[in-house]
C-alpha positions, 0 to 999 in steps of 0.5 A: 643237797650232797655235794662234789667236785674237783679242784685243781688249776686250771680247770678250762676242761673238766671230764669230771663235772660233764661225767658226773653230771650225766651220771646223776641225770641218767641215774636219777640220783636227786639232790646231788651236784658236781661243781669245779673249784678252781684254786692256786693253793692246796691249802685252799680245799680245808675252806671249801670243806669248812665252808660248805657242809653239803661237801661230801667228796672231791677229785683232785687234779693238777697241780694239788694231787700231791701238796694237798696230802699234807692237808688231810687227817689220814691217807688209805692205803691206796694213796699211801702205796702211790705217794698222791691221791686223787680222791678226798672223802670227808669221813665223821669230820675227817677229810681222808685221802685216797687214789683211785688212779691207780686202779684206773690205769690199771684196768684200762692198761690190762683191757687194752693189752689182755693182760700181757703187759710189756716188761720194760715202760717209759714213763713220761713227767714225774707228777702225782699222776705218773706215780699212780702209773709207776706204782701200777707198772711195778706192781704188774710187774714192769720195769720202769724208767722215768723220763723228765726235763731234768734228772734225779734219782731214778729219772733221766731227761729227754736228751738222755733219751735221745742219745741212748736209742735203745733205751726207748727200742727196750722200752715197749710201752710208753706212757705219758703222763704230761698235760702235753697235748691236751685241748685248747693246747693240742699240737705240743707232745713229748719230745722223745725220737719217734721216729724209733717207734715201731709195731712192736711199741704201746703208747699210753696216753693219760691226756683224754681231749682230744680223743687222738693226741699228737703223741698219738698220731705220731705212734700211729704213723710208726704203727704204734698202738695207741690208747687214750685216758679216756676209759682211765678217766671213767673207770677211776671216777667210778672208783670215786664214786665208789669210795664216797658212798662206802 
């Protein structure tokens, strides 16, 4: 019995078990399974490996996409370029560190706009999925500012935001990278002035449930264009995919 799955914490909402589930249903691929690990510590998912020797691969998600880095034998470049990783395949006894993150955004962003991607972004939140974001735009070429609670290098707070208007009139495409909004939780959103939004504004949403989030709604009422993670989220899981059965 192969054996996959994804860790992080909480996980009251998994795109990935409902997704790779039905993939191996409608795939006829026997002898598979996807299950959820819930664990509070990065260091935890040595134990899972070392405990279960079916376990073949694992999607990492919040808050580890980071921290467990320091856990694994050796990180592919693709990880190595975006400072996290999202995807941990067990390699001969080693357990390797990707991202394919990176590449899911990329495709969804470059689908959704036909490649003309804005020149200026805002990058919501700083975790391991907004560097996957930032390393993207940068590599297309965009120049991005991140935003987050508080300041640091290279990242300005959401009151800094507010009092500088033309910070975000600059910046075309926004992407949030936050959990805000995400089911059971969906009335919060970032709070950027959306009231500054116009037709000429991209709104990304990495959160993919529900379907429309708040940050959404708001675009939209300003004449935004909006997009969900939900196609990033499918095509970094076939990216996964793809990496485990190398």
């Amino acid at each position: 019995m192969r054996k996959f799955g994804l860790i992080g914490f909480p996980l009251s909402h998994s795109f990935s078990k409902k997704y790779f589930s039905e993939k191996f249903t409608k795939a006829g691929i026997e002898n598979t399974t996807y299950e959820l690990f819930p664990i509070e510590e990065a260091a935890q998912m040595k134990d899972l490996f070392d405990n279960d020797d079916n376990l073949i691969g694992l999607n990492v998600t919040i808050p580890h996409k980071e921290a467990v880095m320091q856990w694994l034998d050796s990180i592919d470049d693709s990880a190595k370029k975006v400072g996290a990783v999202n995807v941990i395949k067990k390699e001969k006894g080693k357990l390797v560190g990707y991202n394919s993150d990176f590449y899911g955004f990329t495709e969804s962003l470059e689908d959704f706009t036909d490649g003309k991607i804005p020149q200026k972004a805002l990058v919501l939140g700083t975790g391991g999925s907004s560097k996957a974001v930032t390393a993207a735009l940068r590599m297309m070429g965009c120049k991005v500012t991140l935003v987050s609670r508080t300041s640091g290098k290279g990242v300005i707070t959401y009151e800094e935001l507010k009092k500088k208007p033309e910070i975000l009139k600059e910046n075309r495409l926004i992407v949030n990278t936050t959990p805000l909004g995400m089911k059971p939780n969906v009335e919060p959103k970032p709070d950027i002035d959306y009231s500054q939004l116009t037709s000429d504004h991209i709104l990304f949403d990495l959160v993919y449930n529900p379907s429309v989030t708040s940050f959404m709604k708001a675009g939209k009422e300003k004449g935004a264009r909006v997009k969900s993670g939900y196609q990033m989220l499918v095509m970094q899981a076939e990216r996964a995919w793809e990496i485990w059965n190398e």
